[in-house]
C-alpha positions in Angstrom: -13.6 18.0 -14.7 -14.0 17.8 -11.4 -10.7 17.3 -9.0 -9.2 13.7 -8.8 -6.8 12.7 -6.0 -4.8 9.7 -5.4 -4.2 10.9 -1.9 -5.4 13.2 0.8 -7.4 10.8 2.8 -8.4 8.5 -0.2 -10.8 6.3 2.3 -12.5 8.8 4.2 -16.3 8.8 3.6 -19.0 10.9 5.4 -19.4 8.4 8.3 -15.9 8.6 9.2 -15.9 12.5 9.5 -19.3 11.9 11.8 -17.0 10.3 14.0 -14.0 12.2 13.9 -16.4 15.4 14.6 -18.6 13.4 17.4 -15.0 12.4 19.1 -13.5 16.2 18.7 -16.1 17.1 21.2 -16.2 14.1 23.3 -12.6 15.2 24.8 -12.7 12.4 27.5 -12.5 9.8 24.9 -9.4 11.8 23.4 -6.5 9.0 24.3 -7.8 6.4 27.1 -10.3 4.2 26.7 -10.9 0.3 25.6 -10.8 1.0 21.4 -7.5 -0.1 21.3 -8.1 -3.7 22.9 -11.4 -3.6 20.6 -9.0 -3.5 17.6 -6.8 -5.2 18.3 -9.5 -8.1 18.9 -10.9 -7.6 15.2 -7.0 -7.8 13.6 -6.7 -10.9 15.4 -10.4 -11.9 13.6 -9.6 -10.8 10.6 -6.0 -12.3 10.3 -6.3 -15.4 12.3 -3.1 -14.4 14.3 -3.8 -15.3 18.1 -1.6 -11.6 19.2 -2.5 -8.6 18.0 -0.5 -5.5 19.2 -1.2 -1.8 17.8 0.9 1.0 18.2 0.3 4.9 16.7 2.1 4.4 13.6 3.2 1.7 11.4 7.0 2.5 12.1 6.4 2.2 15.8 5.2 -1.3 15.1 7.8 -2.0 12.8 11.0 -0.7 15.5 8.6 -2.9 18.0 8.4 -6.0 15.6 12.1 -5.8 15.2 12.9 -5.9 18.6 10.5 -8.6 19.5 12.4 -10.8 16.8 15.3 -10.0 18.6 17.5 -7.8 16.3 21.1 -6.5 18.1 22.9 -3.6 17.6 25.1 -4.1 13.8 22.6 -6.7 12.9 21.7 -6.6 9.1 18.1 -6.4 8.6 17.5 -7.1 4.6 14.7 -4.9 3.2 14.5 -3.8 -0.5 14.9 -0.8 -2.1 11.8 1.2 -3.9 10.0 1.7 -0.7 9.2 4.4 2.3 11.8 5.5 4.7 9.9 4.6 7.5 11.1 1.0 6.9 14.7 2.0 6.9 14.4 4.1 10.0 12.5 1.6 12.1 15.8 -0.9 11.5 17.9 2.4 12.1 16.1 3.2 15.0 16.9 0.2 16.6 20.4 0.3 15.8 20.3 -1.9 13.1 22.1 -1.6 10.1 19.9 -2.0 6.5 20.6 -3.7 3.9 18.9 -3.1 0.8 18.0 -5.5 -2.1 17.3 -4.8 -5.7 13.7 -5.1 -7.1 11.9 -6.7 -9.8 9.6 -5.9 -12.5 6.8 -6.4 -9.9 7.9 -4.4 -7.6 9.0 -6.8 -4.9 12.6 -8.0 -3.9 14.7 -9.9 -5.6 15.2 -13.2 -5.1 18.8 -13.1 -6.7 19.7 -10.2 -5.2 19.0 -11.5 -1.9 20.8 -14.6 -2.0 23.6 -12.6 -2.9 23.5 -9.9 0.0 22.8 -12.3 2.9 25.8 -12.0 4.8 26.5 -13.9 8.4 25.5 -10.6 9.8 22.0 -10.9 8.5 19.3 -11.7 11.3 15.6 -10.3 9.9 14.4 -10.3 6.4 11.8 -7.6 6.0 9.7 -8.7 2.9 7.2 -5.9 1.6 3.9 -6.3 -0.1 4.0 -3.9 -2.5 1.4 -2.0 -3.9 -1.0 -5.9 -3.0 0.0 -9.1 -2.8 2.1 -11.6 -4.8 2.6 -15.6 -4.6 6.5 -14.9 -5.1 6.8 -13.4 -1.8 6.5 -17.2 -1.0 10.1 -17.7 -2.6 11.4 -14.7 -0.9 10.4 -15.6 2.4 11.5 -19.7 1.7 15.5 -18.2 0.8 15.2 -16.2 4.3 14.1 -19.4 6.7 16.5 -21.3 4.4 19.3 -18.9 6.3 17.6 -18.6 9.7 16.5 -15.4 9.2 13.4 -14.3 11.0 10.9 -13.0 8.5 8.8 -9.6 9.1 6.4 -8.8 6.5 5.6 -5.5 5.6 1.9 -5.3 4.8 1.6 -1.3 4.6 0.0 -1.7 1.0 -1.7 -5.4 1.6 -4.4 -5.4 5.1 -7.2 -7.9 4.0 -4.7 -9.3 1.2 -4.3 -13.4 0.5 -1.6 -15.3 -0.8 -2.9 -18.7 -1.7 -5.0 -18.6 0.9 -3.5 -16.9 3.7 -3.6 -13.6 5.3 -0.8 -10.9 4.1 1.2 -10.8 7.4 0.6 -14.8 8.3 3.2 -15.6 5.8 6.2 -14.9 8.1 7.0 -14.7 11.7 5.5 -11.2 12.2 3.3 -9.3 10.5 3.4 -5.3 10.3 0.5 -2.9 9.0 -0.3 0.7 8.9 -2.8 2.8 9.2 -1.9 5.9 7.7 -3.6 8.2 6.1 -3.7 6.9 2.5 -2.8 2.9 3.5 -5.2 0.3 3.0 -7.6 1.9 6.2 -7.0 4.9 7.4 -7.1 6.4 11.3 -4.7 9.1 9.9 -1.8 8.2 12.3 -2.0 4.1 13.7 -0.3 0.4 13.0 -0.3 -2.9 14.6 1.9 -5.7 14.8 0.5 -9.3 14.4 2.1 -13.1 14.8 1.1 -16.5 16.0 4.5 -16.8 18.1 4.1 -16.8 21.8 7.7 -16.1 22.3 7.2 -12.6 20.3 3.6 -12.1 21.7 5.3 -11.6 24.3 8.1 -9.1 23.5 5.7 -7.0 21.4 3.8 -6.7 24.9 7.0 -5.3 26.3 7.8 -3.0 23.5 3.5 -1.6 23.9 4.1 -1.2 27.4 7.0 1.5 27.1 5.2 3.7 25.0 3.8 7.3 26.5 0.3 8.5 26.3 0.1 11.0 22.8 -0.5 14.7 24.2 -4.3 16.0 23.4 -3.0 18.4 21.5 -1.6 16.0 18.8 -4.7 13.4 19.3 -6.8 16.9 18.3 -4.8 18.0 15.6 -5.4 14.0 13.8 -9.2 14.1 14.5 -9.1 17.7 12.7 -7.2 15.6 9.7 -10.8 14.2 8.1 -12.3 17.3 8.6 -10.4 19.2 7.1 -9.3 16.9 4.1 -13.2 16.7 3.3 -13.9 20.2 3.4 -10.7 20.3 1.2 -12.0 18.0 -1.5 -15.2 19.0 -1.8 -14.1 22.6 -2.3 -11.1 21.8 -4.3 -13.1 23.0 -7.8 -13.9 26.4 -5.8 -11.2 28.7 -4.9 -11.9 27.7 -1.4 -10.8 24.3 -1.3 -7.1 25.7 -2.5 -7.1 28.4 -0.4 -8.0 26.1 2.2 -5.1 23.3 1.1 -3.0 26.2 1.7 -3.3 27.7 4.5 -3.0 24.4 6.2 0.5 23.5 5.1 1.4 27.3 5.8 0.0 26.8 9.5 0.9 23.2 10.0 -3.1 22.4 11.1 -2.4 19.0 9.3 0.3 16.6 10.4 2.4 15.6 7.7 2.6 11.7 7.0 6.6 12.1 6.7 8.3 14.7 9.1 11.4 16.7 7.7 13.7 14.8 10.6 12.5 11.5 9.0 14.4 12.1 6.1 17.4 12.6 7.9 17.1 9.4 10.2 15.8 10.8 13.1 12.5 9.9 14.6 9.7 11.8 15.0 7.9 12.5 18.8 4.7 10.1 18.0 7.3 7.4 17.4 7.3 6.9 21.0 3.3 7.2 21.6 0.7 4.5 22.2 -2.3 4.5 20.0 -5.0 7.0 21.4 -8.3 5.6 21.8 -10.0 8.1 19.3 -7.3 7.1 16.2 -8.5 3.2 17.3 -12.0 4.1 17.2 -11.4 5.8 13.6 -9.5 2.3 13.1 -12.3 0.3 14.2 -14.6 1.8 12.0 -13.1 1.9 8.9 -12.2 -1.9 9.1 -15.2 -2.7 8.9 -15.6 -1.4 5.6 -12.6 -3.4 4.5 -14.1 -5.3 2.2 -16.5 -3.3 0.9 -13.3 -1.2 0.0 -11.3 -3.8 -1.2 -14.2 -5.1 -3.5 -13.9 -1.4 -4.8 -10.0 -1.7 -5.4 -10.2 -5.1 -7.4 -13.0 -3.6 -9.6 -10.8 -0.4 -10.3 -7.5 -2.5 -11.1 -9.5 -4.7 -13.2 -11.0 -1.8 -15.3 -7.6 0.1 -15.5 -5.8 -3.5 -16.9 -8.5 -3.9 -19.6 -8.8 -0.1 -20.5 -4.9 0.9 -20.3 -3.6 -0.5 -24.3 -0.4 1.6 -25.0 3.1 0.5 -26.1 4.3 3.6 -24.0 3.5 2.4 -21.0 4.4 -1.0 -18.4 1.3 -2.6 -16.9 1.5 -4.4 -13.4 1.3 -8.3 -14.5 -1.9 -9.5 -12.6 -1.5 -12.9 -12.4 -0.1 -14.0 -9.2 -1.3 -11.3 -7.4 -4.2 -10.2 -5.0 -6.0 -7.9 -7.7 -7.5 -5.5 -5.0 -4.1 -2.8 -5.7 -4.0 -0.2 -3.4 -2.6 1.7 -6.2 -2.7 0.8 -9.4 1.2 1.6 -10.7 2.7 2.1 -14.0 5.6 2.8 -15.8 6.5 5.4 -18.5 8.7 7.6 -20.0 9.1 11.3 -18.5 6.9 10.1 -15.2 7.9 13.7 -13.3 6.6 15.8 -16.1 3.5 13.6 -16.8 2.3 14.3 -12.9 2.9 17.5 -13.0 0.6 17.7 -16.8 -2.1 15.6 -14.8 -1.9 17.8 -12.0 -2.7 21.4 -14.2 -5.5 19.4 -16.1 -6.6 18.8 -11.7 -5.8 15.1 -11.9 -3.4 14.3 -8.9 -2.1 10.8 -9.5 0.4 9.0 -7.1 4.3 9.7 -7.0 4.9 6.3 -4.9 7.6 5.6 -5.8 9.9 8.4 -8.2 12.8 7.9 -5.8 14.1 4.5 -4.3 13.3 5.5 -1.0 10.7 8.0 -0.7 9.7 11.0 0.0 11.7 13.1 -2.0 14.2 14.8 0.0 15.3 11.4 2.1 18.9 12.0 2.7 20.4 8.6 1.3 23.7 8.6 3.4 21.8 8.6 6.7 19.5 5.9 5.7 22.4 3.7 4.3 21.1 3.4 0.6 23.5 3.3 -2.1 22.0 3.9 -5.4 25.1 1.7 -6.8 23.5 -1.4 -5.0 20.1 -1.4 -6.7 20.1 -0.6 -10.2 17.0 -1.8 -11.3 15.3 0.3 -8.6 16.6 3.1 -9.6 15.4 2.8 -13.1 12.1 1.9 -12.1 11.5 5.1 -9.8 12.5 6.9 -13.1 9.1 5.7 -14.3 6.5 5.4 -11.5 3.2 6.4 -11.6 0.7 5.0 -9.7 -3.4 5.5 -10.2 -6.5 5.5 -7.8 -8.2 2.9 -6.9 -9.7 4.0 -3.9 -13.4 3.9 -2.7 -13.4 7.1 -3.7 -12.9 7.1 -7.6 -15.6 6.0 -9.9 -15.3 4.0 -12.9 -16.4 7.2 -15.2 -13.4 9.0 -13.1 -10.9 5.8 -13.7 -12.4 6.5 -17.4 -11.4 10.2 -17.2 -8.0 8.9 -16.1 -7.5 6.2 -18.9 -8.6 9.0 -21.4 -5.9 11.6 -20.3 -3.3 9.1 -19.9 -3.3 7.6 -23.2 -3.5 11.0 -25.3 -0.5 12.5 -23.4 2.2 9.4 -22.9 
């Protein structure tokens, strides 16, 4: 069987490494140009929001979001658990103090638990679209206005996503994506912050405007990222492609989407970058496949839900939600030791997310979290799995995957 990966660039396709090789040579296009205004022009289409504002990373936009909503030092920002410690940082990293609230069996906050943790310290509700889209984000974000709390939403998992109509990141006061590396698009490194409010247009201007210009060296070492990730995977079978996997970690060629310092609370140096005009460019052009890659997404989540029959395994509940997953997750027993199986047999399903807040190795004290205060959470990370569903994987591979799952739960 040939290799299967959740991850490692699941988006990238031949035309995107074209470009990233075409811009590796074209070194005057490296990190100033006009590709970021272009982008930020076909969010704004896309959305409907009339300011678009895009940053290099989703947790730059996030700290900028927060401080355009006007969070103060010791303010609560309400986020929940079962999520990626760039959330928690960005509040951190603003001197805000999270606050986390308990999930659900959908994977999103709970509505409960977060009438029961809103405290007169509370100022922002961050409200996460995990994994897609759900109409009960609607409730979440009704308890938050009910209290005056100005709602972010975090669309990391949900660009191009609609609840009842509207947008993913329309929903609340200000809308945050990302464009990592294995997010909804990819431009390995990138984000952008969205809303409809002049009053934070304008703050999220001031926030772009501090940021430095990325050094070369780091915009070269991101447009290496598809190139080498392709090379990667289509060697993966040979001894090559591992020898290749490899070496890169040993020699740090490829930026990790996590650094260690993360873990401990302490940003990273492209937290204070601007997007570089070749990252927008990679942007640019993979949004303009979103729908072609979000057509690809539904059809994979559709196949999994009427192929996956087991009473050993917990199914996502479609109904209510945008269908195009950008991972397809499940529950089941002895998820650590089931990854690790898939992984010898060369199937590399998703880890997101076997700890409340991921990666593994997040030191919990320095991001706040209590594992006391979210119960269900922790439980459910116990579980997680999560399957492809990226352009990438073809229905005889999601077959393959169905196959393997259901004779070794």
């Amino acid at each position: 069987m040939k290799a299967i990966f959740t991850a490692l660039s699941p988006n990238l396709q031949s035309d995107d490494v074209r470009l990233a090789a075409r811009l590796g040579v074209s070194f005057g296009d490296w990190v100033n140009g006009e590709a970021g205004s272009s982008l930020e022009s076909e969010i704004r289409k896309l959305t409907g929001a009339t300011c678009a504002a895009v940053f290099a990373s989703g947790r730059s936009a996030m700290s900028a979001a927060l401080r355009a909503a006007g969070v103060q030092p010791g303010d609560e920002v309400l986020l929940q658990a079962y999520t990626c410690v760039a959330v928690p940082d960005a509040v951190l990293w603003v001197q805000a103090i999270p606050k986390y609230v308990d999930i659900e069996d959908d994977y999103l906050m709970s509505a409960k638990d977060l009438q029961a943790k809103i405290t007169s310290r509370a100022r922002i509700l961050i409200v996460q679209h995990t994994f897609s889209s759900r109409e009960r984000v609607l409730e979440l974000i009704k308890i938050g206005r009910s209290h005056g709390l100005v709602i972010i939403e975090d669309c990391a998992h949900a660009l191009g996503s609609r609840v009842k109509g509207l947008q993913a990141g329309m929903l609340g006061d200000i809308g945050v994506f990302s464009f990592g590396r294995d997010k909804v698009l990819s431009s390995v490194f990138g984000g952008a912050a969205i809303t409809c409010s002049q009053t934070y247009a304008d703050k999220l201007r001031i926030e772009q405007g501090k940021l430095v210009p990325p050094p070369r060296a780091w915009v070269f070492q991101q447009l290496m990222h598809p190139l080498l990730t392709w090379v990667i995977r289509a060697t993966y079978d040979l001894i090559v492609g591992r020898i290749l996997l490899s070496l890169t970690r040993k020699f740090k060629l490829l930026s990790r989407p996590v650094e260690p310092q993360e873990k401990r609370g302490i940003p990273p140096s492209f937290f204070q970058y601007r997007i570089s005009n070749a990252l927008a460019v990679l942007a640019i052009n993979q949004l303009r496949k979103l729908e072609s890659f979000r057509g690809h997404r539904e059809r994979i989540t559709r196949y999994y839900d009427k192929s996956l029959f087991s009473d050993k395994l917990i199914k996502p509940i479609l109904q209510g939600a945008d269908p195009a997953f950008l991972r397809y997750p499940i529950q089941v027993a002895k998820a650590k030791a089931l990854l690790a199986a898939a992984a010898r047999d060369k199937i590399f399903l998703g880890d997101w997310y076997q700890q409340s807040i991921a990666p593994e190795g997040v030191e919990y004290p320095r991001v706040n979290y209590d594992r006391a205060l979210c119960p269900k959470s922790e439980l459910m990370t116990s579980g997680s799995l999560n399957l492809p569903t990226h352009i990438g994987i073809t229905e005889s591979q999601a077959a393959d995957i169905v196959k393997w799952l259901l004779a070794h739960i």
